[in-house]
MARZA-402637 format. One record per residue: z, x, y of N, C-alpha, C, CB in turn; residue in one letter; residue number from 1. Coordinates in Angstrom, 3 decimals, padded with zeros to 6 digits, always signed. Glycine has a CB too. Example, Ala and Ser with C-alpha at 12.3 -4.5 7.8 and 13.67 -1.06 7.14 Angstrom:
2
+----------+----------+----------+----------+----------+----------+----------+----------+----------+----------+----------+----------+---+-----+
|       nz |       nx |       ny |      caz |      cax |      cay |       cz |       cx |       cy |      cbz |      cbx |      cby | r |   k |
+----------+----------+----------+----------+----------+----------+----------+----------+----------+----------+----------+----------+---+-----+
| +007.800 | +013.190 | -005.690 | +007.800 | +012.300 | -004.500 | +007.800 | +013.200 | -003.300 | +009.046 | +011.308 | -004.473 | A |   1 |
| +007.080 | +012.850 | -002.250 | +007.140 | +013.670 | -001.060 | +007.870 | +012.900 | +000.030 | +005.725 | +014.084 | -000.598 | S |   2 |
+----------+----------+----------+----------+----------+----------+----------+----------+----------+----------+----------+----------+---+-----+
REM end
This chain:
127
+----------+----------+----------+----------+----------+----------+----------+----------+----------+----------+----------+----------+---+-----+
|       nz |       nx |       ny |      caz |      cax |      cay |       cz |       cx |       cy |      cbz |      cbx |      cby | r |   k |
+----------+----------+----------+----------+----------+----------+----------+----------+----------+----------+----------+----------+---+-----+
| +012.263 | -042.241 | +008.158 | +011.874 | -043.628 | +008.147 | +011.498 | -044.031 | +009.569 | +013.007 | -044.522 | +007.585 | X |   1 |
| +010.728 | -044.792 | +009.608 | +009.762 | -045.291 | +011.296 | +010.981 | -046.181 | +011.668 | +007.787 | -046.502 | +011.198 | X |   2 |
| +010.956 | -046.251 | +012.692 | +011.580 | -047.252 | +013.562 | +010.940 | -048.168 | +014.218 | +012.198 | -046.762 | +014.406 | X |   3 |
| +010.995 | -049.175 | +014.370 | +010.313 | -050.262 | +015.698 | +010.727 | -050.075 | +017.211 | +010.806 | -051.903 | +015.447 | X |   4 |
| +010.029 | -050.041 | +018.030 | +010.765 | -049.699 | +019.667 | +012.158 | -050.754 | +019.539 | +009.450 | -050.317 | +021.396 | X |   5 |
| +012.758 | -051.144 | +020.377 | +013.619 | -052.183 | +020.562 | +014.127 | -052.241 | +022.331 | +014.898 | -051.909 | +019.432 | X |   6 |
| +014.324 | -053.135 | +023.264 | +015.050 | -053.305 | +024.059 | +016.266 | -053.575 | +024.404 | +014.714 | -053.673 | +024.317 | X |   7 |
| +016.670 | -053.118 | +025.730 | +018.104 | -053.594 | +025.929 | +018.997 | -052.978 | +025.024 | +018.257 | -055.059 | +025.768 | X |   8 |
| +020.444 | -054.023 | +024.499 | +020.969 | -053.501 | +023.732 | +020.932 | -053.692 | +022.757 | +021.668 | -053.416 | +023.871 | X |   9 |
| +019.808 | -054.040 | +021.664 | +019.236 | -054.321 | +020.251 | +019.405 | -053.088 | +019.983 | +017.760 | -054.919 | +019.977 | X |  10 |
| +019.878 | -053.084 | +018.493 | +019.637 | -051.730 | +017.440 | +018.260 | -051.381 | +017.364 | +020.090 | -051.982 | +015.846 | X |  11 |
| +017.938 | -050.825 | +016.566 | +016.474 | -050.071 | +016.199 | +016.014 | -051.213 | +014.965 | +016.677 | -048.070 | +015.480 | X |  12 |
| +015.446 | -051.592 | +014.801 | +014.925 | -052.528 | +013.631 | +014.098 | -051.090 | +012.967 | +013.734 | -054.200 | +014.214 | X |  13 |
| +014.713 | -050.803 | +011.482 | +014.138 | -050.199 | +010.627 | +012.613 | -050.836 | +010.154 | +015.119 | -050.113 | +009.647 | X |  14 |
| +011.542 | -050.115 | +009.713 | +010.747 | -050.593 | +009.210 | +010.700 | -051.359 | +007.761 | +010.142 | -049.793 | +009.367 | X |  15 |
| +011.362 | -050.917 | +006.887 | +011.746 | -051.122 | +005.830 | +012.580 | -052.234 | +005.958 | +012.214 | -050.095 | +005.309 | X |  16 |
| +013.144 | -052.887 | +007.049 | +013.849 | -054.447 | +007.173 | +012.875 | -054.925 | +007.909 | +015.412 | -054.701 | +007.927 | X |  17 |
| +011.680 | -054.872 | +008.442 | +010.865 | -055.786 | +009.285 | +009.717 | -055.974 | +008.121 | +010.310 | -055.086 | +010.915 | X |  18 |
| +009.597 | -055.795 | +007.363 | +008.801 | -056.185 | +006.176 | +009.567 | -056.302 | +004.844 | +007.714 | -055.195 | +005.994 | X |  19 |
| +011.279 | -056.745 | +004.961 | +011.496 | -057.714 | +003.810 | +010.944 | -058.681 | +003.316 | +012.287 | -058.173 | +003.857 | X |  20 |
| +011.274 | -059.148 | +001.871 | +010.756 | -060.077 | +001.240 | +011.503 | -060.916 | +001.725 | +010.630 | -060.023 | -000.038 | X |  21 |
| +012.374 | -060.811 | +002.468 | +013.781 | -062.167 | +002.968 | +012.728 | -062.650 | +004.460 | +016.187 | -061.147 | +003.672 | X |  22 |
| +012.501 | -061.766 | +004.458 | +011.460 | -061.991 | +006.325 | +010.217 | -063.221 | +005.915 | +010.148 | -059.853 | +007.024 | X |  23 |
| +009.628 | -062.638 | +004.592 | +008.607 | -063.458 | +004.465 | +008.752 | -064.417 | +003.813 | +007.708 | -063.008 | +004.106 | X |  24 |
| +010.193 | -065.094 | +002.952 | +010.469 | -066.340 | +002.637 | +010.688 | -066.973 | +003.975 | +011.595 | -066.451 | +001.678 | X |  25 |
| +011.392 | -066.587 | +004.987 | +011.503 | -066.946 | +006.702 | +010.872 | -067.679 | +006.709 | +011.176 | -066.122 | +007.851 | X |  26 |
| +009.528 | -066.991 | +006.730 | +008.668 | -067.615 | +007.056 | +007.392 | -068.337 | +006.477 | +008.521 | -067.046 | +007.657 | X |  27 |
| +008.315 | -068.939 | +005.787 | +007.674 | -070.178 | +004.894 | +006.710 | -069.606 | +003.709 | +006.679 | -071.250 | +005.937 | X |  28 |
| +006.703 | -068.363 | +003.450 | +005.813 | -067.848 | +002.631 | +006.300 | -067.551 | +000.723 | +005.475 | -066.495 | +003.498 | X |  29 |
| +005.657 | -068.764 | +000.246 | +005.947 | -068.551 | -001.265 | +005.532 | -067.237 | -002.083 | +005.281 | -069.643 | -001.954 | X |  30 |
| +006.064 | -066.512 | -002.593 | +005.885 | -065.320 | -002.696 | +006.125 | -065.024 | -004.286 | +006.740 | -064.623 | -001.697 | X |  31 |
| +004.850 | -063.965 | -005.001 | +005.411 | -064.326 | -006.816 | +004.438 | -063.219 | -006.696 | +005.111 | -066.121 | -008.069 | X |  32 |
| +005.337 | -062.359 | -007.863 | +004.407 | -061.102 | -008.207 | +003.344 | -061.011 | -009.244 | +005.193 | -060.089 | -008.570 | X |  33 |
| +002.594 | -060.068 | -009.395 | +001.027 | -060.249 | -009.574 | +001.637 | -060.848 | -011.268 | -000.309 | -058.417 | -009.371 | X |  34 |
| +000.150 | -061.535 | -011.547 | +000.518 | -062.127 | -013.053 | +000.107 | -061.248 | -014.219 | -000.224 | -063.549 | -013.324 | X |  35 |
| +001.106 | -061.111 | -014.788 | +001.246 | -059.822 | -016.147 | -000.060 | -060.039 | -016.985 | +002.832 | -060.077 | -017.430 | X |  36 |
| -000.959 | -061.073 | -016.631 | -002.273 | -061.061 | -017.905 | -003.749 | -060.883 | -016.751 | -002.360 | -063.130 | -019.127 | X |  37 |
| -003.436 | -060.385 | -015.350 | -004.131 | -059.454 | -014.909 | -003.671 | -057.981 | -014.981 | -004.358 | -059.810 | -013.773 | X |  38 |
| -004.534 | -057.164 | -015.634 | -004.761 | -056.148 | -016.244 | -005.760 | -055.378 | -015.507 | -005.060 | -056.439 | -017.480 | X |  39 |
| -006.598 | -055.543 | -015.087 | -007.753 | -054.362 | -014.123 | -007.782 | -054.723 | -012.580 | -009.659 | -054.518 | -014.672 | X |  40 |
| -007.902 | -053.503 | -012.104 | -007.822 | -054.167 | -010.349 | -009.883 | -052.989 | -010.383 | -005.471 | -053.074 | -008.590 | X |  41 |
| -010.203 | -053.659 | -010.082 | -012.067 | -053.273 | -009.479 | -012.031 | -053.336 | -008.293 | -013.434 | -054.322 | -009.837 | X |  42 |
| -012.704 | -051.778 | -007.597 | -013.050 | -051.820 | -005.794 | -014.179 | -052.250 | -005.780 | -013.087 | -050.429 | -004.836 | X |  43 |
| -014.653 | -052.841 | -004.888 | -016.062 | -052.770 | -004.703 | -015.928 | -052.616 | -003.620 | -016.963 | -053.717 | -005.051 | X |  44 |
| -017.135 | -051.548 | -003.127 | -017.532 | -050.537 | -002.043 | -018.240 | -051.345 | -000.953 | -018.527 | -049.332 | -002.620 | X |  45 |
| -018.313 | -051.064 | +000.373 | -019.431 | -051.647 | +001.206 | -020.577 | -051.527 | +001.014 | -019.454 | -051.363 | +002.249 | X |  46 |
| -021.198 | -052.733 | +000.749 | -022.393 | -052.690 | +000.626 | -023.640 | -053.380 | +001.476 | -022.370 | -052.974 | -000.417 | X |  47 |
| -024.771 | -054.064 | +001.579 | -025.273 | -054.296 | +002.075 | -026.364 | -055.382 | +001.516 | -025.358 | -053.363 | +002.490 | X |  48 |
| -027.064 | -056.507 | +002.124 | -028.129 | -057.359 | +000.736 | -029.717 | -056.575 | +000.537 | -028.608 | -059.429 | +001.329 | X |  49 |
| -029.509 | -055.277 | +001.137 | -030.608 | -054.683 | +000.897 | -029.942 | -053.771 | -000.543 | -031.223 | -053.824 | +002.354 | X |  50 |
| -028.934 | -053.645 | -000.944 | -028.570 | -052.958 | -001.745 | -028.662 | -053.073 | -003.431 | -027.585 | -052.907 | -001.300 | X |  51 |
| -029.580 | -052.220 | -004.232 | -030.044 | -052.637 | -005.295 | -029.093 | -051.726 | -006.799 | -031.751 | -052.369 | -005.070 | X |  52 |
| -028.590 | -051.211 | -006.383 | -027.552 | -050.083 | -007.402 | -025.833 | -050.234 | -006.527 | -028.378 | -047.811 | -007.234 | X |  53 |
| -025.409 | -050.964 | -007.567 | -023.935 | -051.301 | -006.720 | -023.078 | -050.730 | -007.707 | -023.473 | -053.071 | -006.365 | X |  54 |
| -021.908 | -049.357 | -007.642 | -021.131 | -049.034 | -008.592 | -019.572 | -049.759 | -008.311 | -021.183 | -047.470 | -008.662 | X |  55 |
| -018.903 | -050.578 | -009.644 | -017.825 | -050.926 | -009.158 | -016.897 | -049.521 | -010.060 | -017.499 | -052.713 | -009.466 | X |  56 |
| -015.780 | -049.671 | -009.358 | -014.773 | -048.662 | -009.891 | -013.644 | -049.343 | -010.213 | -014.410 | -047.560 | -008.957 | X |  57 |
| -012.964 | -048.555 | -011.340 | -011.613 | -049.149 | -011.768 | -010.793 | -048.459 | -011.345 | -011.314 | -049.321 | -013.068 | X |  58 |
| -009.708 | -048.954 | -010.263 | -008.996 | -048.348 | -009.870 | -007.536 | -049.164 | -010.054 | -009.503 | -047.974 | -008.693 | X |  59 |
| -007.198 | -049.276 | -011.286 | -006.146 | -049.647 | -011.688 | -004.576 | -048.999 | -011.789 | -006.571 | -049.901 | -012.598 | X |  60 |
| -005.360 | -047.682 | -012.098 | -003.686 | -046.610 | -011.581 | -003.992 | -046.637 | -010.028 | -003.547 | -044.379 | -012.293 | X |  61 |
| -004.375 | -046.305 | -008.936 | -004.181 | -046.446 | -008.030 | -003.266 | -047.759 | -007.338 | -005.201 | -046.222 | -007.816 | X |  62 |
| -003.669 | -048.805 | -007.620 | -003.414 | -050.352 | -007.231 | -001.663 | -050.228 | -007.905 | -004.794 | -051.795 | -008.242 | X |  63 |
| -001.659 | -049.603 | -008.895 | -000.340 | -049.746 | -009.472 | +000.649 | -048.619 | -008.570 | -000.430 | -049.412 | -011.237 | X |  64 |
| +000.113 | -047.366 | -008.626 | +000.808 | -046.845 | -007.401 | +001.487 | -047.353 | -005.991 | +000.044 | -046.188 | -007.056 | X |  65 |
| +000.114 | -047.862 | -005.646 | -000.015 | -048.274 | -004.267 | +001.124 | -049.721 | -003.833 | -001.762 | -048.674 | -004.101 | X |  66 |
| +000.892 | -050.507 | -004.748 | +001.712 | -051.551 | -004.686 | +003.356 | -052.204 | -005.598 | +000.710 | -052.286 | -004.848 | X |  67 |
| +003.217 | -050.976 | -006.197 | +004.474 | -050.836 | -007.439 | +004.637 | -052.337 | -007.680 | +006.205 | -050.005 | -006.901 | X |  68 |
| +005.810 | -053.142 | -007.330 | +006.431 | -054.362 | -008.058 | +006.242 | -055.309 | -006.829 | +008.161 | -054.177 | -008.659 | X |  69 |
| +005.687 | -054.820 | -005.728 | +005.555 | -056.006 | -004.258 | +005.456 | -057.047 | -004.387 | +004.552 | -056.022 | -003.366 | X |  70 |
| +005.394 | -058.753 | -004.226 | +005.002 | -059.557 | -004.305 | +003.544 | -059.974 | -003.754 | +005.845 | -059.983 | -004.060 | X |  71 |
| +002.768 | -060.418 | -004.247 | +001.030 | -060.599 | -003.538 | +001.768 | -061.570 | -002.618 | -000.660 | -061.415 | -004.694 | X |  72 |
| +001.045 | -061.159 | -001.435 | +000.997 | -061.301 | -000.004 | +001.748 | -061.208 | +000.995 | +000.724 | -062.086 | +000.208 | X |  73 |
| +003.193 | -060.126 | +000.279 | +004.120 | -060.056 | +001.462 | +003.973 | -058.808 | +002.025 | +005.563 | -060.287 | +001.149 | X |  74 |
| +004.509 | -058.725 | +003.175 | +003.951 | -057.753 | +004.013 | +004.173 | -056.235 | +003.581 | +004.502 | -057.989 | +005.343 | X |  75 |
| +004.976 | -056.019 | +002.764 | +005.211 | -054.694 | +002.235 | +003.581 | -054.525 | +001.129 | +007.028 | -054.688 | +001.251 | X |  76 |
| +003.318 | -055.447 | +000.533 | +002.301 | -056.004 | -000.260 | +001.022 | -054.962 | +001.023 | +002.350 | -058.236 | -000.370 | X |  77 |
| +000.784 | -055.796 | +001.798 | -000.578 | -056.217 | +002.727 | -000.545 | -054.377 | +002.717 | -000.378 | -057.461 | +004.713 | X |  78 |
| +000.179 | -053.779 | +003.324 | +000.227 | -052.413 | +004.073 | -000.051 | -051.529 | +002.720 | +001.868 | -052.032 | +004.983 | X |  79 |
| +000.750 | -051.282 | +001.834 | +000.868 | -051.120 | +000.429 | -000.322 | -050.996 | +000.053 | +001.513 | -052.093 | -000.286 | X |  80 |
| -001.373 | -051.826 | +000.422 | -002.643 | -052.499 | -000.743 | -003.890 | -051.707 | +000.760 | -002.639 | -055.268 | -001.142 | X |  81 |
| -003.414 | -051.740 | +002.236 | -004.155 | -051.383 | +003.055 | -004.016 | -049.651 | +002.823 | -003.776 | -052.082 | +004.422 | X |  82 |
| -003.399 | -049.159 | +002.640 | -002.989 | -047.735 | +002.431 | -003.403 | -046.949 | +001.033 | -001.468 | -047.735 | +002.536 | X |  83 |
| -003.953 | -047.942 | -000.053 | -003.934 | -047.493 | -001.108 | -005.074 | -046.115 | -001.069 | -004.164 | -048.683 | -002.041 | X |  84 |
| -005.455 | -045.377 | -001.860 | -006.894 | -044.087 | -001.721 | -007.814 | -045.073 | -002.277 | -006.875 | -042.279 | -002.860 | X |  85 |
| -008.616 | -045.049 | -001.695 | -010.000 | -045.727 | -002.502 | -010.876 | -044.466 | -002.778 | -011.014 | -046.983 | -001.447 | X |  86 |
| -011.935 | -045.306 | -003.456 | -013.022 | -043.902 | -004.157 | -013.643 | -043.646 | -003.038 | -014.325 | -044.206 | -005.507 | X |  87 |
| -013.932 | -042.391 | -003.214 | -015.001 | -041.691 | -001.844 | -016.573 | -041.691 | -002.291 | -014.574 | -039.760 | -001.465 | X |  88 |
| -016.723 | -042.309 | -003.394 | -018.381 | -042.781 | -004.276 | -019.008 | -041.438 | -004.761 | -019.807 | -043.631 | -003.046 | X |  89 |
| -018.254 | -040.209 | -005.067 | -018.380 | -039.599 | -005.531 | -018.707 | -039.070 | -007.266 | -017.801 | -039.501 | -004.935 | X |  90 |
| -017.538 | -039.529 | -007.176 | -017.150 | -040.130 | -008.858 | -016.280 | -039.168 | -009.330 | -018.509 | -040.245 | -010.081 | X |  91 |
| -015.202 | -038.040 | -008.339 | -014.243 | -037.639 | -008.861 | -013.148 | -037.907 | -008.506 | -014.293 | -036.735 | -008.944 | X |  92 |
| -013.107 | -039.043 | -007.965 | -011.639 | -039.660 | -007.774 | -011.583 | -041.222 | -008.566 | -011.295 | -039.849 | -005.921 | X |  93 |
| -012.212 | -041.407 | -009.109 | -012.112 | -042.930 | -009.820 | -013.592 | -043.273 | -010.504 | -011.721 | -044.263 | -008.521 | X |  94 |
| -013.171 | -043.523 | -011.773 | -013.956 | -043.871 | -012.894 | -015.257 | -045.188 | -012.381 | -012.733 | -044.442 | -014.148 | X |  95 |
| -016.185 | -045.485 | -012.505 | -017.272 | -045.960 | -012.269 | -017.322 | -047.136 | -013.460 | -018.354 | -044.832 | -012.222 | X |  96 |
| -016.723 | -047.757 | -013.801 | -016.809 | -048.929 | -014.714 | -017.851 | -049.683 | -015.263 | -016.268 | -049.713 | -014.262 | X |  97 |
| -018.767 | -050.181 | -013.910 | -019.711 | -051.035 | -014.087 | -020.648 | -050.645 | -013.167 | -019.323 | -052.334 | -014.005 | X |  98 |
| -021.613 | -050.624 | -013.436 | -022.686 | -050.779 | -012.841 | -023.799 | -051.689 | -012.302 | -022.960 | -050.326 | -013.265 | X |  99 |
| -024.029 | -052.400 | -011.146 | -024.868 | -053.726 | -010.911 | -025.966 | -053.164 | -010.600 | -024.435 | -054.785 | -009.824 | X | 100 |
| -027.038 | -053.569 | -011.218 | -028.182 | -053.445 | -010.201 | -028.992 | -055.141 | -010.164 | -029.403 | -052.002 | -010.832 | X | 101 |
| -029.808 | -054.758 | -009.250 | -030.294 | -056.181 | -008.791 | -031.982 | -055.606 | -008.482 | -029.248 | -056.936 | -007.134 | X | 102 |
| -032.693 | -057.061 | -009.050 | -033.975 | -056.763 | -008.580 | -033.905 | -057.816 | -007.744 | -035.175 | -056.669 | -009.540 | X | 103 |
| -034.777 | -057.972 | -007.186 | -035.440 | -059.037 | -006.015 | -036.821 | -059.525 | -006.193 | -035.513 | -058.367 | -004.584 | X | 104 |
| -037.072 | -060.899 | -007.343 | -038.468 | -061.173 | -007.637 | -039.170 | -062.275 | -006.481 | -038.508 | -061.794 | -009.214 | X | 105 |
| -039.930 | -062.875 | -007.471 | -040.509 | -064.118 | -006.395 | -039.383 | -065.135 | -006.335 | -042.042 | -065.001 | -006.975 | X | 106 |
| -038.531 | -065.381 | -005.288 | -037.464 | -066.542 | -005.253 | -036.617 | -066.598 | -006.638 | -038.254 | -068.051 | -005.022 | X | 107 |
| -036.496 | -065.325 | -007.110 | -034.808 | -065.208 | -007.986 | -034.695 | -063.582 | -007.908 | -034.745 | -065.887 | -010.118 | X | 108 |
| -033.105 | -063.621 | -008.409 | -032.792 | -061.890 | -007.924 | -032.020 | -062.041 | -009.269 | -031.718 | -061.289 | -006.114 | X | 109 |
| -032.399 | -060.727 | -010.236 | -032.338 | -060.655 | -011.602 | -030.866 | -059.739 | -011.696 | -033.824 | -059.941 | -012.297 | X | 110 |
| -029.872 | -059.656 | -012.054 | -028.337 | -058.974 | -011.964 | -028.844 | -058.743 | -013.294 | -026.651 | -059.875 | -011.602 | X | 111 |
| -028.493 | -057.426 | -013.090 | -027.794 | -056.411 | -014.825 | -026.631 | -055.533 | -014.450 | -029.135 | -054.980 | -015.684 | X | 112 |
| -025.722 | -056.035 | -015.396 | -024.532 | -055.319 | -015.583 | -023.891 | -054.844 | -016.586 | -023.836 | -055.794 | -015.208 | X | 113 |
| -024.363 | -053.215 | -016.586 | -023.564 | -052.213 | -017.171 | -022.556 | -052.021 | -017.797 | -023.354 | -051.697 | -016.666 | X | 114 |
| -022.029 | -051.972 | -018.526 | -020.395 | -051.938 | -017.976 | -020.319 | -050.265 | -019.300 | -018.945 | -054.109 | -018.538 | X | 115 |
| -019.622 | -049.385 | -018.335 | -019.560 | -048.147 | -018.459 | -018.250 | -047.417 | -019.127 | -019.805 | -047.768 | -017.250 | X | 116 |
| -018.637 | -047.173 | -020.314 | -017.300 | -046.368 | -021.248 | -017.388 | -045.062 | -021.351 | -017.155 | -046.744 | -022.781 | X | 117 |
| -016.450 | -044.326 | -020.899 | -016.824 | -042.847 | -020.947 | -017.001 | -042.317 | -022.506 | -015.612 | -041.958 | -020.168 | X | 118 |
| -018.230 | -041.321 | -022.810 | -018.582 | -041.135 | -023.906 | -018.927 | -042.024 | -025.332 | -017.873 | -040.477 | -023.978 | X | 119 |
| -019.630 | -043.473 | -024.454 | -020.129 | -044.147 | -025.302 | -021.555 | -044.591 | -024.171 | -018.978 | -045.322 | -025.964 | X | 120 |
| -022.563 | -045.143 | -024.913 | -023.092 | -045.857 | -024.303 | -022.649 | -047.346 | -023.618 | -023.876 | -045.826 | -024.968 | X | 121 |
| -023.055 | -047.532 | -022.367 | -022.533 | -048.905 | -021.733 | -023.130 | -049.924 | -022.595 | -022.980 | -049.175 | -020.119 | X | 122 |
| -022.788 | -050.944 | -022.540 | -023.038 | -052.438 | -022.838 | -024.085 | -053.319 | -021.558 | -021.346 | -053.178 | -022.916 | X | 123 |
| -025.260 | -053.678 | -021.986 | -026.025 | -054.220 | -021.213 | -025.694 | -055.768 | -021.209 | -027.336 | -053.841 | -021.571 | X | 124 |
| -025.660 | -056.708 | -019.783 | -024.775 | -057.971 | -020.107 | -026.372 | -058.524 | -018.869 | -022.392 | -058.052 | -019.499 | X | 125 |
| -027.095 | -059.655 | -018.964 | -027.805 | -059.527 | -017.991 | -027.571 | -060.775 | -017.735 | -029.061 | -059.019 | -018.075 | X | 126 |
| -027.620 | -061.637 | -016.666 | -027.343 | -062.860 | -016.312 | -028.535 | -063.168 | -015.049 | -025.705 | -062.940 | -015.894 | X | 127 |
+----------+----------+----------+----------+----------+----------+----------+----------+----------+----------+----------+----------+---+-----+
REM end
């Protein structure tokens, strides 16, 4: 387990006590774990507004790994959720869900979205 430096004659502050949930009520922070009728966590990748093929991924076992029972936004949370594996855009580490693409006409930009079932055809949704 990491330690924090410490001075003088202070103990070692464990890491695992400098990111209690007792630390972040401290400090004024209302704290409640994720809500049971969110069901999918979606990455979306860096992208760019020149970008016309955008794949989102479902990375819902990951997110559940990564953050087990944490409360959203406490610091065990933040690190937890910063540490998680994201997809490498490959497509063998996490399923490809949806698919955006975008055109760019005269003064409107046309979104179609995919949305991708393995061994079925996707569902075309266009807005």
């Amino acid at each position: 387990m990491a330690a924090l430096p410490a001075f003088g004659n202070y103990h070692h502050v464990q890491l695992a006590e400098a990111l209690d949930a007792a630390l972040d009520q401290r400090l004024g922070r209302h704290l409640r774990p994720t809500p049971a009728h969110l069901s999918r966590v979606v990455y979306i990748p860096k992208h760019k507004d020149i970008t016309t093929h955008l794949p989102l991924y479902d990375v819902t076992d990951n997110y559940a790994k990564a953050v087990k029972s944490e409360y959203i936004g406490s610091s065990k949370f933040k690190l937890n959720l910063a540490m998680m594996k994201r997809p490498n855009g490959d497509g063998t580490d996490a399923e490809v869900r949806y698919l955006v693409n975008l055109e760019s006409g005269l003064g409107e930009t046309i979104v179609t979205v995919e949305r991708r079932v393995p061994a079925h055809n996707g569902e075309m949704v266009k807005t």
